[in-house]
N, C-alpha and C positions, 0 to 999 in steps of 0.2 A: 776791519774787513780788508782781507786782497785780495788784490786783483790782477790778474796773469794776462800781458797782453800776449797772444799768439801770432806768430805773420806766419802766413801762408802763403808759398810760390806756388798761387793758381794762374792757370794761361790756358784757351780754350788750342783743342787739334780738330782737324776735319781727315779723317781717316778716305783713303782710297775709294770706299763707298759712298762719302758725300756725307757721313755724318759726322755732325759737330760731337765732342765729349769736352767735359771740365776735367781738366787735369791738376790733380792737388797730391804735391810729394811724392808723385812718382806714380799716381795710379789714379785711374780712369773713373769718370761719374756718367751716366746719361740722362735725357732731363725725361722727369717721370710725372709732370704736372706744372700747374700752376699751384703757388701756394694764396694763402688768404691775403696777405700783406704784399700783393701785387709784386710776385716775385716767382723766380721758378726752382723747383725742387729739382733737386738731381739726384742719385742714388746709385751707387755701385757699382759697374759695368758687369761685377759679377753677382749683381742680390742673385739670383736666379740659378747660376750653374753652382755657386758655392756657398750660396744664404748667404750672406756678407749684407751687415743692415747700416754699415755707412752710407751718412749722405750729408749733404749738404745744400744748404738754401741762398739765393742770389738775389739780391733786390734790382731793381730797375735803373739802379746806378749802377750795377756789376760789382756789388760788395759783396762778400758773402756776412752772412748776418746768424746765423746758426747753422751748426753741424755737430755731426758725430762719425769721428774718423780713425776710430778703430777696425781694421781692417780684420778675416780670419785667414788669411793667406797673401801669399808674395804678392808684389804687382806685378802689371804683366807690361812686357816690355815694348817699347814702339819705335819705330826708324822712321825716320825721316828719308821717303826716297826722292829723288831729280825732280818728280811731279811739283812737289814742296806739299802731297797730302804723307799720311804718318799709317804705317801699317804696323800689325799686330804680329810679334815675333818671339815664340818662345827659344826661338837659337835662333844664334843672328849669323850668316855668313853669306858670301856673295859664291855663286854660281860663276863654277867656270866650264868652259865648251872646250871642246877640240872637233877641228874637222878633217874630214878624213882622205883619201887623194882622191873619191869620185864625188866630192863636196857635199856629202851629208855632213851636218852639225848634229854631234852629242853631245847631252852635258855630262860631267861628269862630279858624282858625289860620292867617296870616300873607296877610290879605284871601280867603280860601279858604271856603267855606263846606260845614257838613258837616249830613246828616240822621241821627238816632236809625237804628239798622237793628236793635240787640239788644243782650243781657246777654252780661258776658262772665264769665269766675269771678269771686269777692271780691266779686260787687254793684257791678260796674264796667259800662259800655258801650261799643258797639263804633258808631263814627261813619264814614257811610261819605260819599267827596263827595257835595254836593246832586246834581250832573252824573253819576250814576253811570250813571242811566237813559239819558240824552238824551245823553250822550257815550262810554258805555261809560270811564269814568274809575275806575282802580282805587285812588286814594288814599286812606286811610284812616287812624281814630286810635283807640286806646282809651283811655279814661278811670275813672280811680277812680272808686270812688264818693263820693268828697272834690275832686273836681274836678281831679285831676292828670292829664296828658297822660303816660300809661307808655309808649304806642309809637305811631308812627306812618311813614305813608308821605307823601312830599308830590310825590309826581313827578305832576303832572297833566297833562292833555294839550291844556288849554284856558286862555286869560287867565281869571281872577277875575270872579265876578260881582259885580257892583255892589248896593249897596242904601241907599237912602234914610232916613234916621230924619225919624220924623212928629214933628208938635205933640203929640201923645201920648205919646211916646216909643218908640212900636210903629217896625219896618221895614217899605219894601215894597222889592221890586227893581225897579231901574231899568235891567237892561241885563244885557247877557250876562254 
């Protein structure tokens, strides 16, 4: 008889919202019970949006002691922001602002420009396009409060506004 020993790089995250996940090879578990053997089960992050029937069991020393970790789809990916909790990010890139010479801040994502509209949970904001008013444009982004782009829409219905950097460094806009 063999015997295959497997190590697994598990380490628990506490995500932006306060919840703990087990993390194994790159993807996400939440805990879904207690098991009989005084221990806790964890399962998939995604059983539920994409079936996915991985899981895995922890004993009360924090071994894992049985799993099944066949995944049916990618992991999903997670950053580590200034907080030290780990957010959920299917594209990862950081938000950048320009402000303008009557000191409004836009952010701006892919020549697109967006206005502050509100909070969103976590101390994050909700960016909605500049053109929201004048073109009825529903594109939008929200942002940590570390400056990560967590979700956004970019379907707009208008070309990019243009805008000018001064000798100041301030913007104004030049154009539609």
């Amino acid at each position: 008889m063999v015997f295959t020993l497997i190590f697994l790089s598990a380490s628990y995250i506490t995500t932006s919202r306060g919840t703990t996940l087990l993390y194994i090879n790159e993807y996400t578990f939440c805990k879904n019970g207690n098991s009989r053997a005084s221990g806790i089960r964890y399962t998939c992050s995604c059983r539920l949006s994409k079936e996915c029937n991985a899981y895995a069991y922890v004993n009360k020393d924090e071994i894992i002691y049985k799993s099944y970790l066949e995944h049916n789809h990618p992991p999903t990916k997670y950053l580590k922001v200034s907080s030290g909790y780990y957010v959920a990010c299917k594209f990862v890139f950081a938000a950048s602002y320009i402000t303008l010479t009557r000191g409004t801040k836009l952010l701006m994502i892919n020549n697109f420009s967006y206005s502050l509209s509100g909070p969103i949970r976590d101390g994050g904001a909700r960016y909605t396009c500049s053109s929201y008013l004048s073109r009825r444009c529903k594109a939008f982004a929200h942002v940590s409060k570390d400056d990560v782009i967590l979700k956004f829409s970019t379907e707009h219905n208008h070309p990019p506004t243009k805008y000018m950097k001064t000798s100041s460094g301030l913007y104004i806009k030049v154009g539609n």
